[in-house]
C-alpha positions in Angstrom: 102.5 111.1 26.7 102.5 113.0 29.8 101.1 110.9 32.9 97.5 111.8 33.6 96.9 114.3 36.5 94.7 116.4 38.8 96.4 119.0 41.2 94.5 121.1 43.8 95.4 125.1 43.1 95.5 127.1 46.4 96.1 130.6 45.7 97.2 131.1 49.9 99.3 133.3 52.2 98.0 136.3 49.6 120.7 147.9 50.9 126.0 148.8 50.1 126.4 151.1 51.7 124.8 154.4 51.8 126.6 155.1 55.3 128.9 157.6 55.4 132.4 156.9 56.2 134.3 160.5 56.4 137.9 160.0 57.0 140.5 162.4 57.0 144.5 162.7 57.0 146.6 162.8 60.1 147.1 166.3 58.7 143.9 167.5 58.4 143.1 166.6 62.1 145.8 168.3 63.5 145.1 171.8 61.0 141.4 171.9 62.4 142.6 171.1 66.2 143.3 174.0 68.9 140.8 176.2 69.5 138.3 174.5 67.2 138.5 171.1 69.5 135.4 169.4 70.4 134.9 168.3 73.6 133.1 165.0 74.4 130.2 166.4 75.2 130.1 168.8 71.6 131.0 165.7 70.0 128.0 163.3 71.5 125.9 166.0 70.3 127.1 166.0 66.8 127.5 162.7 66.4 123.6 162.5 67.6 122.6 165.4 65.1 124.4 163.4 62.3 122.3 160.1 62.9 119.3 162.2 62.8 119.6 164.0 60.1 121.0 160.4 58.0 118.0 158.7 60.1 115.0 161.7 60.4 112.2 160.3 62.3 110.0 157.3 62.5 106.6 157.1 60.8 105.0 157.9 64.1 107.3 160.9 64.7 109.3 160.2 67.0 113.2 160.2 66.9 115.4 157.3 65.3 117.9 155.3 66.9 120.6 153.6 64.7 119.6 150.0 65.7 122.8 147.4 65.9 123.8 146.0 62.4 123.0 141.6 62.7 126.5 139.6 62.8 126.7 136.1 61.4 129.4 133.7 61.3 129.9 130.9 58.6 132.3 127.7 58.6 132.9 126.8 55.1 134.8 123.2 54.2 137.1 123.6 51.2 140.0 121.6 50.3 139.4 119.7 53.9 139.6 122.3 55.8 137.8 125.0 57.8 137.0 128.5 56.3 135.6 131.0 58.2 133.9 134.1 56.8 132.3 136.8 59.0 128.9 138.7 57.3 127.8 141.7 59.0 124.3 142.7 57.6 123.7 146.6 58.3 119.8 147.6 59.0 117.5 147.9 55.6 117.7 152.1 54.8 113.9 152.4 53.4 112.8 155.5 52.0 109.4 155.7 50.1 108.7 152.5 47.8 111.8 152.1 48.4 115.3 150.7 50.2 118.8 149.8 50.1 120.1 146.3 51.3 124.0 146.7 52.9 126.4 143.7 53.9 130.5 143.6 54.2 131.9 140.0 53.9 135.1 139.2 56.2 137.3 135.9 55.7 138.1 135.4 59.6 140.6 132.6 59.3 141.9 129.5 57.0 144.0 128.7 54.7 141.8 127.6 51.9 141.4 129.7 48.7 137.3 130.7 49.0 136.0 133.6 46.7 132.4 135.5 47.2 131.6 133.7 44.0 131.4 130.5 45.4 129.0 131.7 48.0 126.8 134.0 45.9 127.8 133.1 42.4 124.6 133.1 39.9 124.4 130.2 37.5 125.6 131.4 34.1 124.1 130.7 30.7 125.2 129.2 27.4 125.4 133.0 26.1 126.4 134.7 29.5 129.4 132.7 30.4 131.0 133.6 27.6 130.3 137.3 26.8 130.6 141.1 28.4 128.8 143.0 30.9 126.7 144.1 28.0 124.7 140.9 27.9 124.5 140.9 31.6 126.5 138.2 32.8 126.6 135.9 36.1 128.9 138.7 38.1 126.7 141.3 37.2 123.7 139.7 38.2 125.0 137.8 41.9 122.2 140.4 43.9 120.1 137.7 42.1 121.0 135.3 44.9 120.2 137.7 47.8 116.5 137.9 49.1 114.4 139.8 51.9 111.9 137.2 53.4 109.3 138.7 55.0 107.4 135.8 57.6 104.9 138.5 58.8 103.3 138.7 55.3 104.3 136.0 53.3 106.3 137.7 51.1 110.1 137.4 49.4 111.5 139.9 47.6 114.6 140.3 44.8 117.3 142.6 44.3 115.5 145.3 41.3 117.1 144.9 38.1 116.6 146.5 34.7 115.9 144.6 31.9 116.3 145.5 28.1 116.2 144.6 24.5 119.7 144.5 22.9 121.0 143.1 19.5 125.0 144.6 20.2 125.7 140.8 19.8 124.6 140.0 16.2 120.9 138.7 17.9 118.4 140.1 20.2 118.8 139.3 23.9 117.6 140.3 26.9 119.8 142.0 29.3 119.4 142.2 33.0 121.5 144.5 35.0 121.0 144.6 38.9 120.6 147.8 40.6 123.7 147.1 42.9 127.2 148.4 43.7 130.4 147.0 43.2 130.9 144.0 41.5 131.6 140.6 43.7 133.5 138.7 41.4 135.6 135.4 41.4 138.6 137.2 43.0 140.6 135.3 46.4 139.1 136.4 49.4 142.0 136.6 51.4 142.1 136.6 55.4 141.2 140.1 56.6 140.1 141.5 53.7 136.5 142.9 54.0 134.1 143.4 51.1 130.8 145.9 51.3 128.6 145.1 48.7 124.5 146.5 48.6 121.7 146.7 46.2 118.4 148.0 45.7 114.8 146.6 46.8 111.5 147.2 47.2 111.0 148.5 50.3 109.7 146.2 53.2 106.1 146.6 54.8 107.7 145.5 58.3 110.2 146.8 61.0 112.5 143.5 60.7 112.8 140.6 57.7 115.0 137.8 57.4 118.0 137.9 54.6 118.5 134.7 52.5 121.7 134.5 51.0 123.3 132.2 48.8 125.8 129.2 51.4 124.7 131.6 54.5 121.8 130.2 57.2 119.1 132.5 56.8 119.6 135.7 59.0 117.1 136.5 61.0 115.4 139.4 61.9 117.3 142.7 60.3 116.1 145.8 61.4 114.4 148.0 59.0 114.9 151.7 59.1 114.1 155.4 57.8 116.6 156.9 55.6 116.7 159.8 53.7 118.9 158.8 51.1 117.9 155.6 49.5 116.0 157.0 46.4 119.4 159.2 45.6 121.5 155.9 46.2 119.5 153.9 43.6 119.1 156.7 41.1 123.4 156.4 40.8 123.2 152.4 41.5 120.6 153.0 38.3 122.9 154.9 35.9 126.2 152.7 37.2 124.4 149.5 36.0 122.5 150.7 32.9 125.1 151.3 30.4 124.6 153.4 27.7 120.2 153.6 28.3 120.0 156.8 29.8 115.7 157.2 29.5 115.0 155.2 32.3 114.2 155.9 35.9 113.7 154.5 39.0 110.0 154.3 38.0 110.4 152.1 35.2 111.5 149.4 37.7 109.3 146.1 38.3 108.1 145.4 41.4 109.7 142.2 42.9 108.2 141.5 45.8 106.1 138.4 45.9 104.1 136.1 47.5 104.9 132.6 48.9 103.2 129.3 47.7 103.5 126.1 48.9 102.9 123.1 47.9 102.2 119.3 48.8 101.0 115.8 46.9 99.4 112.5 47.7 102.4 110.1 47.9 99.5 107.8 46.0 97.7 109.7 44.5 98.1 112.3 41.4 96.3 115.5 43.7 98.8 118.2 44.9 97.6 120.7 47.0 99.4 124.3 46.2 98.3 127.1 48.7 98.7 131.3 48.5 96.7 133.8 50.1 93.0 132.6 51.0 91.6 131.1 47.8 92.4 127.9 46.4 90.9 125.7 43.0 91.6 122.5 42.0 92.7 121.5 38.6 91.5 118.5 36.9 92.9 117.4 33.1 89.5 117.0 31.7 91.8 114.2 29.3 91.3 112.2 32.4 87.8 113.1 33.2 85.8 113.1 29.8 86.1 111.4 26.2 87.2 114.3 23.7 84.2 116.1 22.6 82.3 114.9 25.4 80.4 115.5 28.7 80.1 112.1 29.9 82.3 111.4 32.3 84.7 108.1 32.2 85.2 105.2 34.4 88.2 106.6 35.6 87.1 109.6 36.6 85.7 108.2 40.0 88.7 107.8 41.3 90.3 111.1 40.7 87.1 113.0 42.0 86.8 110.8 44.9 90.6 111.8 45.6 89.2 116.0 44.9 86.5 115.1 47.6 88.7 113.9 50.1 90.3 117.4 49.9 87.6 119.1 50.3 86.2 118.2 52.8 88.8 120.1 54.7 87.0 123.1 53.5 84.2 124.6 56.0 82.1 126.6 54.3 82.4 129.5 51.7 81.8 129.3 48.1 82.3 126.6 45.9 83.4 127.5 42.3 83.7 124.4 39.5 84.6 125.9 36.0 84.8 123.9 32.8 87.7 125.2 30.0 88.3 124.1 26.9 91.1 124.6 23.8 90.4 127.0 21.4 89.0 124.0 18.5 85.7 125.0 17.5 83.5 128.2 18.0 83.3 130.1 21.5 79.8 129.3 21.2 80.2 125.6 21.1 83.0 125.5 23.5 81.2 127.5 25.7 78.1 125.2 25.9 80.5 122.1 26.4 82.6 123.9 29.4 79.3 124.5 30.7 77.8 120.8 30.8 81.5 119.6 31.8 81.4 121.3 34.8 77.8 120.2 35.4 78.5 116.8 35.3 81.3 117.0 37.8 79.6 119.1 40.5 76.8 116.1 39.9 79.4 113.3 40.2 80.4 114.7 43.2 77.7 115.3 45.3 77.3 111.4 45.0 80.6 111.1 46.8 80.4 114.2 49.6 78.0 116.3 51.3 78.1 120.0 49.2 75.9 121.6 52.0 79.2 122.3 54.0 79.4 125.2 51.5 77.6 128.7 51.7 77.3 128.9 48.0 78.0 126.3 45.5 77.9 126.9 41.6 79.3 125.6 38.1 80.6 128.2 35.0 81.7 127.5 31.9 84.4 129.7 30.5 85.1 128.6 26.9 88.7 129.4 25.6 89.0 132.4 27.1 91.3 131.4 29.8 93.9 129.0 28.2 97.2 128.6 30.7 99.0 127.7 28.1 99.5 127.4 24.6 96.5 126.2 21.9 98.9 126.2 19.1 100.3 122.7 19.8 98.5 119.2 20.9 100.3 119.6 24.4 99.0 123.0 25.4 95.5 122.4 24.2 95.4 118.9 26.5 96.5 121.7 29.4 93.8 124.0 28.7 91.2 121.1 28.9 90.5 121.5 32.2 87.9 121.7 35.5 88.4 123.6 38.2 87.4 124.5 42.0 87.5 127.4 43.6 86.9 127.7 46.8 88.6 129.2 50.6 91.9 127.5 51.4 91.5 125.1 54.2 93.0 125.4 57.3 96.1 124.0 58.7 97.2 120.5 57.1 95.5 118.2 59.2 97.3 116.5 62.0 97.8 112.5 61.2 96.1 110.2 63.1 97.7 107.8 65.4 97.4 104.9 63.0 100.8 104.8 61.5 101.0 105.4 57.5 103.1 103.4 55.6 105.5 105.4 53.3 106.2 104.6 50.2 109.6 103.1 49.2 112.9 105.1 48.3 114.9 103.4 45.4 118.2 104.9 46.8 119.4 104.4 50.7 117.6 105.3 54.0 118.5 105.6 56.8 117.2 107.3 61.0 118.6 110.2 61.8 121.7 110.4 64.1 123.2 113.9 64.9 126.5 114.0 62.8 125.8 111.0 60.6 126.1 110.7 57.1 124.3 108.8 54.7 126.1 107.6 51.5 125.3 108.6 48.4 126.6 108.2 45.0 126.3 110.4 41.6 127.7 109.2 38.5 129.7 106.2 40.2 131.2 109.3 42.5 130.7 109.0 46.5 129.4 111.5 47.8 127.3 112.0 51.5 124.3 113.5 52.9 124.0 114.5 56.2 120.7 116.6 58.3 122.5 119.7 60.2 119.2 120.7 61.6 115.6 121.7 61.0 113.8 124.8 63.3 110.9 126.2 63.5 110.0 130.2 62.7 106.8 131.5 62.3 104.9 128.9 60.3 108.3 127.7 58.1 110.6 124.9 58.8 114.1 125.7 58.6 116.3 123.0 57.0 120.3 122.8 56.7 121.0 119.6 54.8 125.4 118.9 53.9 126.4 117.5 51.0 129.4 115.9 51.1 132.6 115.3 48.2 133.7 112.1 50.0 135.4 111.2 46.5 139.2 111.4 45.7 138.6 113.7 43.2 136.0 116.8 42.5 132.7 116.4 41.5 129.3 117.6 41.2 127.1 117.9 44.5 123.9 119.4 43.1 121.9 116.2 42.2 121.1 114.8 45.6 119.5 117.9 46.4 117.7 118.9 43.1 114.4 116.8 41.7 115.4 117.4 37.8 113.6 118.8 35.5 109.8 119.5 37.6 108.2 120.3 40.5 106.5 117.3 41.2 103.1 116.2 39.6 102.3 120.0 39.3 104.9 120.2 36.5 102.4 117.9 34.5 99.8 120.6 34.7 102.0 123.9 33.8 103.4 124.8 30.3 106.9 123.0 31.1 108.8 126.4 29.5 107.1 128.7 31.8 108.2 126.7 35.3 111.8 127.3 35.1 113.0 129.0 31.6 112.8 126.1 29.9 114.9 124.3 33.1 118.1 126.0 33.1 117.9 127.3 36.6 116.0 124.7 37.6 119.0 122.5 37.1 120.8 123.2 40.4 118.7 124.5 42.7 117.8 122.8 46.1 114.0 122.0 45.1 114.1 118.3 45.3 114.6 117.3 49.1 110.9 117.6 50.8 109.3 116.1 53.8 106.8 113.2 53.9 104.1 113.9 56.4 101.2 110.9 56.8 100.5 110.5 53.0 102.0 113.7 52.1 105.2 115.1 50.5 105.8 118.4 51.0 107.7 120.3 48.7 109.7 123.2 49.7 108.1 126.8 49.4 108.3 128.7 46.4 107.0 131.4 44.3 106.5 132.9 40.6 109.3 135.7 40.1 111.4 137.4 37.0 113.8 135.5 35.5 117.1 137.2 34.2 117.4 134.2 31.6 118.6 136.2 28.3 116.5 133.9 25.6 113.3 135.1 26.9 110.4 137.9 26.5 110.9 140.4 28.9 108.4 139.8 31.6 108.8 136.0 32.3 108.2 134.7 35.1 110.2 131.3 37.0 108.7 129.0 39.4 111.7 130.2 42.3 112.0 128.1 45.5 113.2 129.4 48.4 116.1 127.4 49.0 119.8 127.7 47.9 119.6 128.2 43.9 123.1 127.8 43.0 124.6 124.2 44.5 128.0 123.9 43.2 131.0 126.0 44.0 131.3 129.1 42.7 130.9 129.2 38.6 132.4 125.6 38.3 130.1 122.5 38.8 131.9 120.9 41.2 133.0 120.9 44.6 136.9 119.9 45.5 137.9 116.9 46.8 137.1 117.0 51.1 134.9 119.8 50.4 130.9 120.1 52.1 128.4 122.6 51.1 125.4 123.4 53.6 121.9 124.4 51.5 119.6 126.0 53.4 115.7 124.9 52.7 112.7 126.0 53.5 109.2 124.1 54.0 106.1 125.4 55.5 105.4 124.3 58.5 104.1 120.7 59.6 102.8 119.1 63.0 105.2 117.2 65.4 108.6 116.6 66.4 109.9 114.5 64.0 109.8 114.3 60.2 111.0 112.4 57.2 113.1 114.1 54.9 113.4 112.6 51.4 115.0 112.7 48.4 112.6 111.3 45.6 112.9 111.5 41.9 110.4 113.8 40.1 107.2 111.8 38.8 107.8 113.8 35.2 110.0 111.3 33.7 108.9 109.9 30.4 111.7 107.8 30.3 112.5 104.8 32.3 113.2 105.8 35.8 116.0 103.2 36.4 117.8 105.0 33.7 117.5 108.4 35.8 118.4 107.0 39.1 122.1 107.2 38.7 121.5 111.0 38.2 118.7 111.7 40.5 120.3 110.4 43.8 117.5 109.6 45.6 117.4 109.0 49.8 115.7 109.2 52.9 116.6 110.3 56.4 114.0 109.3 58.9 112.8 110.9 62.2 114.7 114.1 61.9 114.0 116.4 65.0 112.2 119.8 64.7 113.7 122.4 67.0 111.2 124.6 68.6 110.7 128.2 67.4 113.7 130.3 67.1 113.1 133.4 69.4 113.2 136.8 67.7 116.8 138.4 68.4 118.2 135.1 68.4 120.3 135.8 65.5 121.0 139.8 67.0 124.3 138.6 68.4 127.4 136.3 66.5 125.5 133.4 65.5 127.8 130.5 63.4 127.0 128.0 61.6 128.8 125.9 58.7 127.8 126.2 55.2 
């Protein structure tokens, strides 16, 4: 049976090219010269009425200016040596609802065979790995791995894709199809050779956003502009990508832009704290709180709401909400009558433990079975749905630790203090491998972390487990219907969501959000808990990373007080089996007192910028 939980809820914080390249033959310049020369001065001219027409004006009226495309340099390690690939991200063309994301992708120098599939490659699936284009395999769906992070508002946002019902295959299945240009597939990106690739979003809110892209450190601050030919770019980018569906338009398109969460737990306790956009609620397993069929609250229920209070009483004022739910056994009328006196009881329980006058307005409501989050047609979903709830304003800031020093829990796997260039050993699987901290910065209200991994093996091997938690997202996962996190953890399985920091009694996971997934073996509409960290961490569509190869994930956590942090590597808290059995795979770690740089000035990353990924 699932371990017994209570999680506080905070619902917080809430493209290639279209540019014209006209070239023309040695012969046609020299037919239209003579008399028909420009000079300089003609040609300025042109040039300026060409940008204008391309650009129009700004929303306030006044004439654009092409702003400067963002250059970024990246040092990959493959086969022990250096690779290193040039990305030149050209400003965001918005027009309407919507825009168009371009980027060209240069190898600059080395040896080593390295293909854009390593680097953006989207995890394939049992059924995708092995078919066409028609089921909408990884290749066709790599703009999945590009994102538009927008720290102003709290937002992310995906490439658009189309989704649709197809049985070609013997089965229904549903396919996803990117609204992008070419293909970036697994061929050799050889030196000099420059690839353009761009795809279709929603169109930012903002002047500037920040691109995260699959291996790359996130690039910073990419001008958005005015364009008058974004919505005639995605209708082709539509029809390219389609196939053979030729009802659907640009307005059938979800929107996918969406709003950050974050998250963090009690290293002792089972209360997370998950925050978006100004309200937050608290979710208590009423398993834990009441006998079945009862009001009366248990023994153990002290503990857990004395745990609730101390959360709350980072709240100042506002309303306080508590809700009772129920499964769906029984009458509404019944169940409505015990949700009721459930959530009586605990409002009463807890005004023994804090002072409820700190809110404006505090109430109970019982809702029935009318708002199951999962569901009642098995045991398991009907435990979820048992449940009580606060609502209430999101607190402030996390609250700065005192100077009495907390004493953090025990890591079962190595730890070691952070030394610039250091590398802690690891091992997967009786294979070496090493972990080392590149850096962690600051930027507006996010932390900014670049952990290596490290194939310090004679052989490949795979390099995603010391970065991913398993199957979970911490002691939240207890809470959710486990399909609906991560379809059914296939993606889950290698992305970067397991490394957080440890703050006082906190661990703090990093960010994520609720998003489409273009898992195939779902209903159309699903949603994936997504975090915003590297998604893909193996090399290319293989599992493994060669022999004297690194890989650089990029990470990133909301912000926390001071200059130093702990950055850890713990096993989820969802196993049901014995955890010693795990640890092998799990590859658990710590790396204390790890430096914060201070906040990255805007236009830091206008000029080359290089890091090593």
């Amino acid at each position: 049976m699932k371990k017994q939980i209570s999680i506080l809820l905070v619902l917080s914080f809430t493209l290639t090219g279209c540019f014209n390249n006209d070239t023309h033959s040695e012969e046609e310049v020299d037919s239209e010269a003579g008399d028909n020369t420009l000079g300089n001065e003609e040609i300025d001219e042109l040039s300026n009425e060409q940008e204008h027409n391309r650009y129009g004006e700004s929303e306030d009226g006044v004439d654009s200016v092409a702003p400067e495309p963002v250059v970024h340099t990246e040092i990959f390690e493959r086969e022990g040596e250096e690779v290193e690939v040039g990305v030149t991200v050209h400003p965001i063309e918005r027009e309407g609802d919507l825009a168009i994301f371009t980027v060209e992708f240069e190898k600059l120098s080395g040896e080593a065979r390295i293909g854009l599939d390593h680097m953006l490659s989207h995890p394939s699936t049992t059924r995708t790995s092995n078919q066409s284009t028609a089921r909408g395999n990884q290749y066709d769906r790599l703009g999945y791995q590009i994102r538009l992070l927008d720290s102003t508002n709290d937002t992310i946002s995906h490439t658009l894709f189309y989704q649709e019902y197809r049985d070609d295959r013997g089965d229904e299945y549903l396919s996803t199809h990117a609204l992008k240009s070419e293909e970036i597939d697994n061929r050799e990106f050889n030196e000099g050779n420059i690839v353009s690739y761009s795809a279709v979003f929603n169109a930012p809110k903002e002047e500037q956003v920040h691109v995260m892209m699959e291996s790359f450190d996130l690039i910073l601050d990419v001008p958005v502009v005015q364009s008058d030919e974004v919505i005639n770019t995605a209708e082709a980018f539509l029809y390219e990508n389609v196939l053979d569906t030729t009802s659907t338009s640009l307005q059938d398109l979800t929107e996918q832009t969406y709003p950050l969460q974050t998250y963090n737990e009690s290293v002792n306790d089972p209360v997370g704290t998950l925050a978006e956009e100004g309200q937050a609620s608290i979710t208590l397993d009423s398993d834990v709180l009441f006998e079945f069929d009862s009001s009366e609250l248990q023994d153990d229920a002290e503990n857990i709401l004395e745990a609730t209070a101390e959360e709350l009483t980072r709240v100042n004022g506002g309303d306080l909400i508590i809700v009772g739910h129920t499964d769906d056994q029984g009458d509404e009328v019944y169940n409505q009558k015990l949700s009721e006196s459930r959530a009586q009881s605990v409002h009463d329980e807890l005004e023994t433990i804090i002072d409820l006058a700190v809110f404006d307005v505090v109430e109970t409501e019982g809702r029935s079975y009318n708002e199951p989050i999962a569901s009642n047609e098995d045991e398991e979903g009907q435990q979820l749905n048992r449940r009580v709830e606060f609502h209430f304003s999101q607190p402030e800031d996390m609250v700065e630790v005192t100077e009495e020093e907390f004493e953090l829990p025990d890591n079962l796997g190595p730890v070691a203090a952070y030394k610039d260039g250091d590398v802690i050993e690891v091992e997967y699987n009786n294979n070496p491998l090493g972990v080392s901290i590149d850096s962690l910065k600051r930027l507006d209200g996010y932390i900014i972390g670049r952990v290596r991994l490290h194939n310090t093996s004679d052989r490949s091997s795979h390099i995603h487990n010391p970065v991913n938690i398993g199957y979970g997202h911490g002691v939240r996962s207890l809470h959710v219907d486990g399909d609906a996190l991560t379809s059914g953890g296939f993606l889950d399985n290698y992305d970067a969501n397991g490394v957080t920091l440890l703050y006082g009694d906190k661990r703090v996971f990093p960010i994520d959000y609720w998003a489409l997934t273009a898992y195939d073996e779902v209903e159309k509409g699903t949603e994936e808990l997504t975090p915003l960290t590297h998604r893909n961490v193996r090399e290319g569509s293989g599992n493994t990373l060669g022999e004297g190869g690194a890989m650089v994930v990029t990470i990133i956590w909301p912000d926390v007080p001071g200059e130093t942090i702990t950055v850890d590597k713990a096993p989820s808290d969802n196993f049901d089996l014995n955890i010693d059995q795990w640890l092998a795979y799990l590859v658990p770690w710590r790396i204390t007192d790890v430096p914060i740089n201070t906040d990255i000035e805007n236009g830091e990353s206008s000029g080359s910028n290089e890091s090593t990924g």
